[in-house]
Each structure stands twice: as structure tokens, then as C-alpha cells.
C-alpha positions in Angstrom: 14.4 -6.1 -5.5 13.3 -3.1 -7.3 9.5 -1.9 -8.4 9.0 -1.9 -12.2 7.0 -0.3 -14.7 5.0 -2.4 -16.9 3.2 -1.6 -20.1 -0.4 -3.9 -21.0 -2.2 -2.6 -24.1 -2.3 0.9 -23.9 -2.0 1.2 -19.4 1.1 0.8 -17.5 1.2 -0.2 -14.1 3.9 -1.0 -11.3 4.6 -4.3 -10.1 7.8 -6.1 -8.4 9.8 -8.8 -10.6 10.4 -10.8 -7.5 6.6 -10.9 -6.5 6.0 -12.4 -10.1 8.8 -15.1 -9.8 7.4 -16.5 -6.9 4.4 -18.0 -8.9 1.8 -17.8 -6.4 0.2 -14.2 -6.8 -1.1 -11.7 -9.2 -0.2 -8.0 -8.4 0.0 -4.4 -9.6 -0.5 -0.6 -9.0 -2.1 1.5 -11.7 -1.2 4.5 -12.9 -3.1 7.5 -14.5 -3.2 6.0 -17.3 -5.3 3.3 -16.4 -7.7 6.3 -15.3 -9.5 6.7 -11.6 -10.2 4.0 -9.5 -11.8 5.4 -6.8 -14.7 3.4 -6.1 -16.3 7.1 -5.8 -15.7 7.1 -9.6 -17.6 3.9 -10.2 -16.6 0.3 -9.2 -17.1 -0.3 -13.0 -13.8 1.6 -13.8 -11.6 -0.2 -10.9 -13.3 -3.8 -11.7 -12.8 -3.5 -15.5 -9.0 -2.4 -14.9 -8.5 -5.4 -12.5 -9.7 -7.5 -15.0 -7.7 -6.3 -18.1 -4.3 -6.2 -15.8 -4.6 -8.8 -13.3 -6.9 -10.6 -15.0 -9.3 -10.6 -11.4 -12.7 -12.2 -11.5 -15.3 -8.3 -10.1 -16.9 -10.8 -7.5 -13.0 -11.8 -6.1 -12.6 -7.9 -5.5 -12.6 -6.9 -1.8 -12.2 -3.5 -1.1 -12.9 -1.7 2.4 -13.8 1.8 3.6 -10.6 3.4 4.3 -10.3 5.7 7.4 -6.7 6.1 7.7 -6.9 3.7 11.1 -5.3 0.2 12.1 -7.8 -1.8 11.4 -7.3 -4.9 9.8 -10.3 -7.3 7.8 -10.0 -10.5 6.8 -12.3 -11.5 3.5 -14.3 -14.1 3.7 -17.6 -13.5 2.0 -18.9 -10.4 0.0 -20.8 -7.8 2.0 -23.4 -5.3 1.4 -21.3 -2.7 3.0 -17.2 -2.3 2.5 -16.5 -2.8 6.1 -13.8 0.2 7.9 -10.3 -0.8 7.1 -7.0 0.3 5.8 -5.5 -3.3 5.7 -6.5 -6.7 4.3 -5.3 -10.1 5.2 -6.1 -13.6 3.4 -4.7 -16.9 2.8 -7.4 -18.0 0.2 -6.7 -18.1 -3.3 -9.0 -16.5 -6.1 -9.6 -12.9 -3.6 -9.0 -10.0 -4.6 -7.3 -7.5 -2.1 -7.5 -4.0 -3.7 -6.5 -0.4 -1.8 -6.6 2.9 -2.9 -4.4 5.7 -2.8 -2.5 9.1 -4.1 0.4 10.0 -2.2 -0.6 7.3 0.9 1.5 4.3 0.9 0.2 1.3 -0.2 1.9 -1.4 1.0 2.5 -5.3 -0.3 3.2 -8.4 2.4 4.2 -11.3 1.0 4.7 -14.5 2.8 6.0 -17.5 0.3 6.4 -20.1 2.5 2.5 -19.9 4.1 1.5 -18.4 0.4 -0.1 -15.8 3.0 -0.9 -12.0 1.6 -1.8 -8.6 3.0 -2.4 -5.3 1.4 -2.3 -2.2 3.8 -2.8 1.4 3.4 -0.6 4.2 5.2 -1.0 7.6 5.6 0.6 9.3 8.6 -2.3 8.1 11.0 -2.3 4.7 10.0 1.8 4.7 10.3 1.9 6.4 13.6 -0.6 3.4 14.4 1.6 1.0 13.0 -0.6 -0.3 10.3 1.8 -2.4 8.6 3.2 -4.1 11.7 0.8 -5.0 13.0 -0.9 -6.7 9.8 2.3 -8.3 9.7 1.9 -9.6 13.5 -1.8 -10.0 12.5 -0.6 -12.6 10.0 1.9 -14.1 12.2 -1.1 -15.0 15.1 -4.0 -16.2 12.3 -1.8 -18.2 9.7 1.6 -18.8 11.5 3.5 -16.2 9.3 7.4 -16.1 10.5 8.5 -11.8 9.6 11.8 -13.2 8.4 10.2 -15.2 5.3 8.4 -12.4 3.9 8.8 -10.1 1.0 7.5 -6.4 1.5 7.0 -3.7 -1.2 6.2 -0.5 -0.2 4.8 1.5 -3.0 4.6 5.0 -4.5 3.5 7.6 -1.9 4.4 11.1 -1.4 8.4 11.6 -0.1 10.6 13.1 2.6 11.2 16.6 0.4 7.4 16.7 -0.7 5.5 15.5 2.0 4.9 18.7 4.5 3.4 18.1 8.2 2.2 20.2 10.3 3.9 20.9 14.4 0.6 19.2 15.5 1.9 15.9 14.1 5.7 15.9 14.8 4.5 16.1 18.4 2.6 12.8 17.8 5.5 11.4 16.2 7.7 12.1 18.9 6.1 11.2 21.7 5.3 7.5 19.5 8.6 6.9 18.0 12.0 7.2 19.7 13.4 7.4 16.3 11.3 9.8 14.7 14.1 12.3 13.7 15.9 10.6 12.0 12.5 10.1 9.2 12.2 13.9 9.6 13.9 17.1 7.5 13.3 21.0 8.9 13.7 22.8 5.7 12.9 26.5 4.8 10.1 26.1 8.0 8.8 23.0 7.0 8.9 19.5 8.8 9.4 17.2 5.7 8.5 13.0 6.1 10.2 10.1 4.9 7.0 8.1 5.6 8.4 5.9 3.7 11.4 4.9 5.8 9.2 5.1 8.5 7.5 1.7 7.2 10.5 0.3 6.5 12.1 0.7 9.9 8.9 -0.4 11.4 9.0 -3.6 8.9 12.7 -3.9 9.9 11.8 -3.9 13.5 9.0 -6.5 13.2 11.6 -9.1 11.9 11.9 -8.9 8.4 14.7 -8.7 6.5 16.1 -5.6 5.0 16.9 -7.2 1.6 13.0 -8.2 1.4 12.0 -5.1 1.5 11.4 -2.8 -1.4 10.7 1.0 -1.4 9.0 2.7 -4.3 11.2 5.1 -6.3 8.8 7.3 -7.4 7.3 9.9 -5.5 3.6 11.0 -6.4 4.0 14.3 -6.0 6.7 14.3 -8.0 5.4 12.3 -10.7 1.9 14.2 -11.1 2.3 12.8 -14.6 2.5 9.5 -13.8 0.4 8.9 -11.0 -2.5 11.0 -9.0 -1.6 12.7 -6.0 -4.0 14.9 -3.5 -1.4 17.4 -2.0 -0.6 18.4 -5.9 -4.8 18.4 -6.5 -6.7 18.4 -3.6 -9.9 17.1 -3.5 -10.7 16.1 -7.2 -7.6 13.9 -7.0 -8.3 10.4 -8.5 -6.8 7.2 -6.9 -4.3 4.6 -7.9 -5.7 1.1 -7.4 -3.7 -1.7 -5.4 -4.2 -5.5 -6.8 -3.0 -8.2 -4.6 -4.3 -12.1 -5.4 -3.2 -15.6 -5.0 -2.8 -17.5 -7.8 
């Protein structure tokens, strides 16, 4: 289980083949190609791209003030004002979940068998808060979700030989995570993060199976070409937008 590049007119975006063959959902990252989503820029860019790619109705599109927390919104009905979130949850068909990032993880939960989704987004914060477990658990107490059925795809964020943190936050990290050195790399000074395996582990450790979880080759920093990332340009960064529907 691998993500995919995927070219629609003249955008690409990355999706996950096994997503697709399951019937039930609509999904996709964009790249810089398909320009900047963040709703910053305009909700007419992000809305018209969801549209064209995932072919999304703009009043299905829920979106949420990120704050690099652990809290967790379920859609129901539109509101005046994105509520403060980094993950969504939803078993109703036709919504939109939608996340934004550049070099933060965003993160796909699939459960098949409940046709359940949840879209999460993961910086360190959010991770050290265990964003993505708990949405997980989150859908396990409101729809029944059993961790072993689902299908995770974690994808593109900044990696372990790009991603720099400061002492500040390794201290965090120890003190949360027994395990924590074996995600991090001292190199030439720097304490370097797989945040990426950190997800995973903490997937892993939720009850899901290793072979239903997919980690994003490509690294945003890495890829400055390909995607937009804020540690390569700071604070006029645009975002890559996150599309997860049922069908």
C-alpha cells in the first residue's frame, strides 16, 4: 500500500490505490500545482480545486481552525465560524473533510467495514498529544470502529533528516514517550524527527495493523517543487489541501 501521484487536467495530486478500490470514498492531497489552498488565500481557490479533483459539492466542505491541538469535531451542520480543530470525524456520506498543511502531516483513517472516516492534522504538538490516536479511539467510542479493520495513510510532511527541533521539545518528547529515541537522529548539533514514524508507532500501538498503514515517500522539504513547505519558506508558504469524502 503505497501513495501515488495522479495527474487530472493540468494538476496532480496524491492519493492511495487501496483507498480508491474500496469504493466507498473520494480522496486526495494537492500539490503546487493545483496552487494555494489556504483558506487565507480564498475559500474560492480550495473549493474550486475540490471540485475539479474530487469532484466535492463547496457546501459538503468542512474545514476547521487549526491550532496544532487534539481536538477532534464532528460535522454535522455548516457553521458561521470554522470551529478549533486539527482532526475531523464523520460517518455521513456527501461531507467534505478537508485539512491543510506544508510539512505537517496530514493524516487519512479509513474504517471499511463501518464505512467510517477521519482526517487529522499533525505537527509535533498535535503528535506529542496524540492527535491521531486518539481520533482513532474517538471513532472507536462514537461509531464502533474496531483499530484492526482500518486503513491509515499518513501523508507528505517534513522527514527525520529535514525536520530540526529545538532541546525545548526533545524534553517534551521524552518525558511523553518511552520510545522517543528511537524517532530521533543528533546530527552535526541538530535533533532531527521522524514524525512520521512517530504516527505510525502510535497507530501501531492503538491496534492497527502495520500492513494498513502507509507512510508518504516524499518529504516536503525535500520536494519544494512539488509540494509547499514552511521550514523551506516561512511565512508566505502556501498549503496543500487534504480531501477525504464518502461516496
Amino acid at each position: 500500500m503505497s501513495w501515488k501521484l495522479k495527474h487530472q487536467q493540468e494538476y496532480e495530486y496524491l492519493y492511495i490505490p487501496e483507498f480508491d478500490s474500496t469504493g466507498i470514498i473520494a480522496h486526495g492531497i494537492t500539490t503546487r500545482s493545483c496552487g494555494d489552498m489556504s483558506p487565507v488565500a480564498g475559500k474560492d481557490n480550495y473549493q474550486r480545486m475540490a471540485s475539479i479533483l474530487f469532484q466535492s459539492d463547496p457546501k459538503t466542505i468542512f474545514v476547521c481552525r487549526q491550532i496544532h491541538g487534539n481536538n477532534i469535531y464532528k460535522p454535522e451542520k455548516r457553521c458561521a465560524y470554522p470551529p478549533e480543530a486539527d482532526a475531523l470525524i464523520t460517518n455521513r456520506k456527501g461531507i467534505t473533510l478537508s485539512i491543510f498543511t506544508a510539512d505537517c502531516l496530514p493524516i487519512f483513517i479509513l474504517d471499511p467495514e463501518k464505512e467510517v472516516i477521519g482526517l487529522v492534522h499533525a505537527g509535533w504538538r498535535g503528535t506529542m498529544a496524540r492527535i491521531g490516536q486518539k481520533t482513532l479511539l474517538e471513532m472507536k467510542k462514537i461509531y464502533q470502529t474496531n483499530p484492526k479493520d482500518c486503513i491509515i495513510g499518513i501523508g507528505p510532511g517534513i522527514c527525520g533528516k529535514c525536520y530540526e527541533i529545538g532541546a525545548t521539545v526533545v524534553e517534551y518528547m521524552l518525558k511523553e514517550f518511552a520510545s522517543f529515541t528511537s524517532f530521533l537522529q543528533q546530527k552535526n548539533g541538530k535533533n532531527l524527527l521522524d514524525i512520521s514514524s512517530l504516527n505510525k508507532q502510535q497507530f501501531k500501538e492503538a491496534g492497527v495493523l502495520e500492513k494498513n498503514i502507509s507512510v508518504c515517500k516524499y518529504c516536503t522539504a525535500e520536494n519544494n517543487s512539488l509540494f509547499y513547505s514552511y521550514r523551506m519558506e516561512g511565512e508566505n508558504a502556501g498549503r496543500m489541501m487534504s480531501v477525504l469524502r464518502l461516496r
